[in-house]
C-alpha positions as a printed Julia matrix, in Angstrom:
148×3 Matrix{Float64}:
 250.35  119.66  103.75
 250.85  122.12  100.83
 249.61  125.93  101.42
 246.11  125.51   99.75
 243.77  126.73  102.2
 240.59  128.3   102.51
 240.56  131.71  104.16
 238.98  130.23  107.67
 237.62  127.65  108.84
 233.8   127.08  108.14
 231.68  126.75  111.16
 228.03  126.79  110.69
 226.22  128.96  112.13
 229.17  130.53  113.38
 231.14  131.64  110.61
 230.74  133.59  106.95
 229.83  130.79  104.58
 232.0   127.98  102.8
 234.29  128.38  100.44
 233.04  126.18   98.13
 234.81  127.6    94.87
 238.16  126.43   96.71
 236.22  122.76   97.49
 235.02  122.48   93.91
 238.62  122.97   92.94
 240.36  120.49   95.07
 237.42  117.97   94.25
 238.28  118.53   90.58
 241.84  118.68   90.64
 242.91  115.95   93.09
 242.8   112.12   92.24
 241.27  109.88   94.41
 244.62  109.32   96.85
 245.46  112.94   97.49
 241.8   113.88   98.02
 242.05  111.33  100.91
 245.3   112.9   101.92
 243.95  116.39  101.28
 241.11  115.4   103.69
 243.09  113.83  106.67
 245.56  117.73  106.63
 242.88  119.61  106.54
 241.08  117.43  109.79
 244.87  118.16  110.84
 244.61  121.8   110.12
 241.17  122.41  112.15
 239.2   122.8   109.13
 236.7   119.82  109.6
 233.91  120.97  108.16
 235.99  120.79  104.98
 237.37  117.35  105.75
 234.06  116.32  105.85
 233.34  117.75  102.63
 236.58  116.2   100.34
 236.24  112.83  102.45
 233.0   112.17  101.83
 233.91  112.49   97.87
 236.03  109.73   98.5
 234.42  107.87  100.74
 231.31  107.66   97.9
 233.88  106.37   95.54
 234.78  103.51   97.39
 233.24   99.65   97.34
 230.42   99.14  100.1
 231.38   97.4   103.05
 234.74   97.62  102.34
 237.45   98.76  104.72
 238.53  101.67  103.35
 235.0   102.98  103.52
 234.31  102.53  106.43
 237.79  104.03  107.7
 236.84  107.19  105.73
 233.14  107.11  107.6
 234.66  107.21  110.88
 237.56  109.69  109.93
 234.19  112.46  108.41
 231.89  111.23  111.95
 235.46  112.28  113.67
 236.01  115.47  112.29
 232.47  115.8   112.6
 232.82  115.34  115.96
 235.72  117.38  116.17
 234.02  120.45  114.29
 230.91  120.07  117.32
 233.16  120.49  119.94
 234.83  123.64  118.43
 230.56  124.49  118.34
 230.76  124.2   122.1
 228.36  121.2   121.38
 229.96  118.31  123.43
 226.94  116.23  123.71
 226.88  115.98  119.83
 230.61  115.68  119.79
 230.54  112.8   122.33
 227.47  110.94  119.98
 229.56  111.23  116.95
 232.88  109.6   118.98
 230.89  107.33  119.62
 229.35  106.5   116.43
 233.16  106.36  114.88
 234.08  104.19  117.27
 231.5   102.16  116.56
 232.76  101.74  112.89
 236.06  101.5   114.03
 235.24   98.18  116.48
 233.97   96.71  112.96
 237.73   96.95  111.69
 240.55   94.12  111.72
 241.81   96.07  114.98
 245.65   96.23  113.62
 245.29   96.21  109.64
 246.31   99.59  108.87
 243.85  101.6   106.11
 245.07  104.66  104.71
 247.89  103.9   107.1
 245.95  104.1   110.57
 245.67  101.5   112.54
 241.69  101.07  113.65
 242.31   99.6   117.39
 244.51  102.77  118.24
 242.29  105.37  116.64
 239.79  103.73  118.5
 241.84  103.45  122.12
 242.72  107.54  120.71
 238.69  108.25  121.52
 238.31  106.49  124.6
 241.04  108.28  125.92
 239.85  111.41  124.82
 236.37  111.12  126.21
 237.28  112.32  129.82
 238.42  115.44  127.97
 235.25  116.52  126.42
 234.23  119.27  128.77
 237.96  120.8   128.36
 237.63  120.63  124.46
 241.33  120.6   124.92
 243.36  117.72  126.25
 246.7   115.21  124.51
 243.84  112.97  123.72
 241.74  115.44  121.47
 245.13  116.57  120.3
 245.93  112.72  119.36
 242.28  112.23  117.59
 242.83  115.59  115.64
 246.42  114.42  114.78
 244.91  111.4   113.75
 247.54  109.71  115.73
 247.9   105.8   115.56
């Protein structure tokens, strides 16, 4: 991951606001590849709310239906989820596990897009459900990782 960060993590309603002249340049000055790449670090890095911002770019760009759509749609509902449960908002967090694992399940379980394999990101939220109330746990860890 190179050093091109925003100053802190954006948490709404918890937090300053965005930084959205630092989105608006990555958006600009990234091809399509490293925005995905950009997107999975930063989910990485803890900023999700800015994953969810540069994947979503990409995820537009792509063909409906396809797999590396929906791959990017679960990846932005789990940082989503991710960036609840850093809200203290585990109910929310736990709905949008559960929608990405939904889109996962819809997957060929071992094809790997973007390099993850869908039936182990999917076993990776499972696993981590138990640890919810925590919002710590190797699971969560795993899921944030985006460990396959």
């Amino acid at each position: 991951m190179d050093s091109l960060l925003p100053a802190c993590a954006y948490k709404p309603g918890h937090s300053g606001k965005p930084d959205r002249d630092w989105l608006n340049a990555i958006k600009h000055n990234y091809g399509d590849r490293a925005l995905v790449d950009k997107g999975f670090d930063l989910v990485r890095a803890g900023y999700f709310w800015e994953a969810h911002e540069l994947l979503e770019k990409a995820w537009l760009a792509r063909t409906p239906n396809s797999p590396e759509r929906e791959m990017l749609r679960a990846i932005i509902q789990i940082a989503n989820a991710l960036l609840k449960l850093s809200m203290d908002k585990e109910q929310a967090a736990a709905k949008l596990f559960a929608e990405a694992g939904t889109m996962l399940a819809s997957l060929p379980p071992d094809v790997p897009v973007f390099g993850s394999a869908p039936a182990r990101l999917l076993a990776n939220i499972t696993a981590a459900a138990p640890e919810l109330p925590a919002r710590k746990g190797p699971n969560l860890r795993k899921l944030q990782n985006l460990e396959t």
